[in-house]
N, C-alpha and C positions, 0 to 999 in steps of 0.2 A: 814216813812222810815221802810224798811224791813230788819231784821235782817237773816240774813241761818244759823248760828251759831259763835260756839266761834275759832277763830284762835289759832294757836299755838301748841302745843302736847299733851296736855292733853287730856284727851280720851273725846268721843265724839268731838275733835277740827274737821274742814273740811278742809281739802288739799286743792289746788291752785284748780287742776282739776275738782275735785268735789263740788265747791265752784260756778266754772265758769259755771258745767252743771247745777245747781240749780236753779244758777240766768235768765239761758235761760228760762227755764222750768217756770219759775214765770212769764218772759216775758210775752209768750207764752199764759200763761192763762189769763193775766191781757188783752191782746191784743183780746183775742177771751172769754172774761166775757159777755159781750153783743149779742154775736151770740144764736142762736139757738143752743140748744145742739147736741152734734151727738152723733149716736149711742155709749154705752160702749164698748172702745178698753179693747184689752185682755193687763191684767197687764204687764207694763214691767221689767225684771228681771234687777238686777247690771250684769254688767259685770263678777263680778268674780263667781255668778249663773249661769249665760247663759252660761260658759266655761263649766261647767260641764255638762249642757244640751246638746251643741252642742257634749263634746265629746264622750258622750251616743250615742249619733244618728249617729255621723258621723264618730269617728276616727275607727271601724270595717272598713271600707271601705279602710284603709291605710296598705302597706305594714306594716309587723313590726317594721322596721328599721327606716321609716318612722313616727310611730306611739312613737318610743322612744324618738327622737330629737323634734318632733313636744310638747307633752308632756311637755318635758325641757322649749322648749322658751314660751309655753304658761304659766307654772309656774313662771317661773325663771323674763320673761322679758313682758310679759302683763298683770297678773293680777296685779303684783304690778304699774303698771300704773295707769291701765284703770279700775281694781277690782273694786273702789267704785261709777263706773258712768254707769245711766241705759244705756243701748244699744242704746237707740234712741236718748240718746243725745250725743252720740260720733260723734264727728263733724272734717273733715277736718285739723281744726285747731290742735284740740286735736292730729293728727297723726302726724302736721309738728311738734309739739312741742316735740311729742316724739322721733322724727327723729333728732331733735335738742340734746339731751339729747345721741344720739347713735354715735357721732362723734368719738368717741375715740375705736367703737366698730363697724365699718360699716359694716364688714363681716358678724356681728350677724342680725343688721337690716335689711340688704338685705336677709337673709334667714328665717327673721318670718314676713316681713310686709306682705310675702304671706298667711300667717298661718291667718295671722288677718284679710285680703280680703276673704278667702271663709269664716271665720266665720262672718262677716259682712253681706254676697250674703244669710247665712244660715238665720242669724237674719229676713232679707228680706220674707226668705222663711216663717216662724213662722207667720211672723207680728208682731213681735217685730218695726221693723223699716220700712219707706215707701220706695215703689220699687225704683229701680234706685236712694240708697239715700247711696251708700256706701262709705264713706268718703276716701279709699285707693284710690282711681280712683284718679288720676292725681299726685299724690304721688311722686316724683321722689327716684329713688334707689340712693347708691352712688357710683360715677365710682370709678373703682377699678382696677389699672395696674395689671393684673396677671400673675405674672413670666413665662414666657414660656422659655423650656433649648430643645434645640437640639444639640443630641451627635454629634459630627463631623466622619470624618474617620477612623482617628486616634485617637479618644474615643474609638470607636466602638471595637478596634483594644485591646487598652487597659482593657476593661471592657472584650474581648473575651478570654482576658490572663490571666484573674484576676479567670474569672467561673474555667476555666481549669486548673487551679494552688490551685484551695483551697479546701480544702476539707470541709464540712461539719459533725456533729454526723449524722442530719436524713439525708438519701440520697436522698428525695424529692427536694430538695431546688434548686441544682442547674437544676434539668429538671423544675421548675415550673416557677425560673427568665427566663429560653431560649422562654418556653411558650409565657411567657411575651413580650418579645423585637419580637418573631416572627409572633404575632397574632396582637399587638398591644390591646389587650384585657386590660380591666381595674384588679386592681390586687385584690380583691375581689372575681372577674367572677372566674378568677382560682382559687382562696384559697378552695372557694365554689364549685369547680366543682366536681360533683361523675359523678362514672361509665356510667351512665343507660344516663346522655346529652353527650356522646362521642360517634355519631355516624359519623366515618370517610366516605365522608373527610368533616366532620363540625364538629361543636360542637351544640348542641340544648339549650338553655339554656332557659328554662320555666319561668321565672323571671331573671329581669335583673335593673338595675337602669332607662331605660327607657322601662321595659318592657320585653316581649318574644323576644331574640334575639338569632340569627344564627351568629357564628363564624367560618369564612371559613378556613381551614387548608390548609397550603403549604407544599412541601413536608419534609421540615425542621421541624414541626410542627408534624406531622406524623407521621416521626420519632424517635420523642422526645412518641410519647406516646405509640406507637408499642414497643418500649424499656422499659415500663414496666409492670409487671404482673398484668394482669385483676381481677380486685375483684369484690364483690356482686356488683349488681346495684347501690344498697344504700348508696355503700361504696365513701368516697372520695381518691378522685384520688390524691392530695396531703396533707395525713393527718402529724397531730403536733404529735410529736415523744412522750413524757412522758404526754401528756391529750388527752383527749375527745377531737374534734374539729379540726379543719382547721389550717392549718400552717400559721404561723405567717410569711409573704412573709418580713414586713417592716423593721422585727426586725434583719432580716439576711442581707437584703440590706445594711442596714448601716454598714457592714462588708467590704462588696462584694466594695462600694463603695470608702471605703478608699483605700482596696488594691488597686485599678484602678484609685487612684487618681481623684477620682470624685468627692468632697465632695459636691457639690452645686446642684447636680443632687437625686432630687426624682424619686422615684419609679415610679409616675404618666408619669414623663418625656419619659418614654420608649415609653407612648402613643404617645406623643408629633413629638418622632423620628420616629415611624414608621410611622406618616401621611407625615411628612417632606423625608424621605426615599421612598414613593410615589410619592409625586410630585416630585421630582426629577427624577422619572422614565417617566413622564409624564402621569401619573395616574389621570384623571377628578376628580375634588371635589366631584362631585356627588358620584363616584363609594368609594372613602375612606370613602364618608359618612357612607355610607351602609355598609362598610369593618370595622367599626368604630362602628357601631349600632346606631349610634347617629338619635333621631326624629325627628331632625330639619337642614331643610339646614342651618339655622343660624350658627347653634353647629361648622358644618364643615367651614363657611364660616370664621372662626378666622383663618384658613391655608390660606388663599386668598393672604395674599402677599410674600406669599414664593413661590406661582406660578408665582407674578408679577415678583417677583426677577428672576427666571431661565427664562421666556420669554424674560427681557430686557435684563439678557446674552446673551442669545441666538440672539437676534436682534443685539447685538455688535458683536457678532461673525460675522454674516451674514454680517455686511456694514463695518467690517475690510476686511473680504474675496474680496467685490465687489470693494473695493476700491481700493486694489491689484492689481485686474484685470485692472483698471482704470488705474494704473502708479500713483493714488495720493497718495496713503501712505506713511508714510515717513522710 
C-alpha cells in the first residue's frame, strides 16, 4: 500500500484535488515501470507556478481592463483550486468538480473557465501538457436568463421629461445619457470618448470591447455634440466635474431614473432599446449588428424574436385586412 500523505489540515496534509492527481501520477508510472524509458520531458510546474509563467508570457497581449479582471479570477478563483496540482494532471474531471463547487456563483464561472482554457491551450504550447489534451473542451457553461428591459413609448416619453426637467452640477451629463439612447453605444464607449475619435458623422473609436469600432451618428447625435465646445484632441468629450477622469454615466443614471419612474431599467438597457427601436423600423439583424459594433452575428441574434414578434403582427394585420375583403370577419 501506498501512502501520498497525511489528510486533514495540518501542514504538509494533501487536499482532495491534489491527493486525486498524485494518485494518477503513481498510476501512471506503476503502468509504464516496465516500458522502455522515453526521452526526459521538461519538469512540470504546479498550477499555481505556471499562472505566473503564463501571465509573464501572455497577459501583455490583454487589454488592460482585460488584464485587471483576468488577474482577479486567476487569483481569487483558480489558484486556490487548482494551485497545488501539476498542469498535466489537471483532468476533465478536476474542472466539472470545480464547476460543481461555482453553482451559487455561475456568472463568475462562465467568465474564467475561459481564462483557464487558453491557460491550458498555453500549457500545450510549453509542453507542459500533451496536445489536444485540454480538459475545458466539452466543459458546459451555466445558462443564465439575462434580463433584457425594452423602454416602451411611453417610457421613452417619460425618461425624455425627466433629461429635460433636471438639472445636473456638471453639464456633461445630460448630452452624454442623449449620446447613449441615440447611438445605442455601450456607456463606457462614451465615458471614454475624447476629441481626436469624433470625426462626424462617426465616431472612430480605436479600442472598443470588441475591438476597433465605428459609431455612426444621426443627426440627433450630431447635434448633441456640434452643441459643444471642441477641446484638445486628448481631451475627453465627457469629462467628471471635481477629478481626473471620465464621468461617472451610472452614478447619475440612477437619478435620471427614478425621476422617470424607471427603477428597473439599466443604463445597459438603452442598448437593448435602440436594437429593439430598429427592428421595429424594420432594420435587418445584420445591419443593427454593425450599428451595435458587435463581432458576432450571434451577439445580434439575441434580438431575433423581437423581429419574430413584429412579423407575426404584421401577418395578422395582413389576414385581418384579407379577410375583410373576403366578407368573413366578424
Amino acid at each position: 500500500m501506498v501512502t501520498l500523505g497525511r489528510a486533514g489540515v495540518a501542514a504538509g496534509a494533501l487536499g482532495a484535488p491534489a491527493a486525486r492527481a498524485a494518485a494518477r501520477r503513481l498510476l501512471i508510472r506503476a503502468t509504464l515501470a516496465d516500458l522502455p524509458s522515453a526521452p526526459e520531458q521538461k519538469k512540470v510546474p504546479l498550477f499555481v507556478d505556471f499562472a505566473e509563467e503564463f501571465w509573464t508570457d501572455y497577459s501583455p497581449h490583454w487589454k488592460p481592463s482585460t488584464r485587471t479582471s483576468s488577474r482577479s479570477r486567476i487569483d481569487q478563483l483558480l489558484i486556490p483550486h487548482f494551485g497545488e496540482l501539476p498542469v498535466d494532471m489537471i483532468a476533465r474531471s478536476d474542472i466539472n468538480r470545480w464547476r460543481d463547487t461555482m453553482t451559487k456563483r455561475e456568472g463568475s464561472f462562465n467568465r474564467t473557465i475561459p481564462i483557464m482554457s487558453v491557460m491550458m491551450q498555453y500549457a500545450e504550447k510549453l509542453g507542459y501538457r500533451a496536445k489536444c489534451s485540454n480538459p475545458c473542451r466539452g466543459v458546459s457553461r451555466f445558462k443564465r436568463e439575462l434580463p433584457e428591459r425594452y423602454l416602451s413609448a411611453d417610457e421613452y416619453r417619460r425618461l425624455g421629461r425627466a433629461l429635460a426637467n433636471h438639472e445636473f452640477a456638471n453639464p456633461f451629463v445630460i448630452p452624454a445619457l442623449l449620446l447613449l439612447v441615440y447611438t445605442g453605444a455601450r456607456a463606457s464607449e462614451i465615458a471614454t470618448l475624447r476629441w481626436r475619435y469624433v470625426q462626424i458623422p462617426r465616431l472612430a473609436l480605436p479600442d472598443s470591447k470588441t475591438g476597433p469600432k465605428t459609431i455612426y451618428l444621426n443627426p440627433q447625435a450630431i447635434e448633441i455634440l456640434s452643441g459643444l465646445d471642441r477641446r484638445a484632441d486628448d481631451q475627453l468629450v465627457f469629462p467628471a466635474l471635481h477629478r481626473e477622469g471620465p464621468i461617472n454615466l451610472g452614478e447619475h443614471w440612477i437619478r435620471i431614473r427614478r425621476k422617470a419612474a424607471l427603477p428597473d431599467v439599466r443604463l445597459h438597457d438603452l442598448r437593448h432599446s435602440f436594437a429593439s427601436a430598429a427592428i421595429a423600423k424594420g432594420i435587418p439583424l445584420a445591419t443593427i449588428g454593425k450599428l451595435l459594433g458587435h463581432a458576432l452575428p450571434e451577439t445580434t441574434a439575441r434580438y431575433a424574436h423581437l423581429a419574430d414578434d413584429i412579423i407575426s403582427e404584421s401577418a395578422d394585420r395582413i389576414c385581418s385586412s384579407l379577410a375583410g375583403a373576403l366578407g368573413i370577419a366578424a
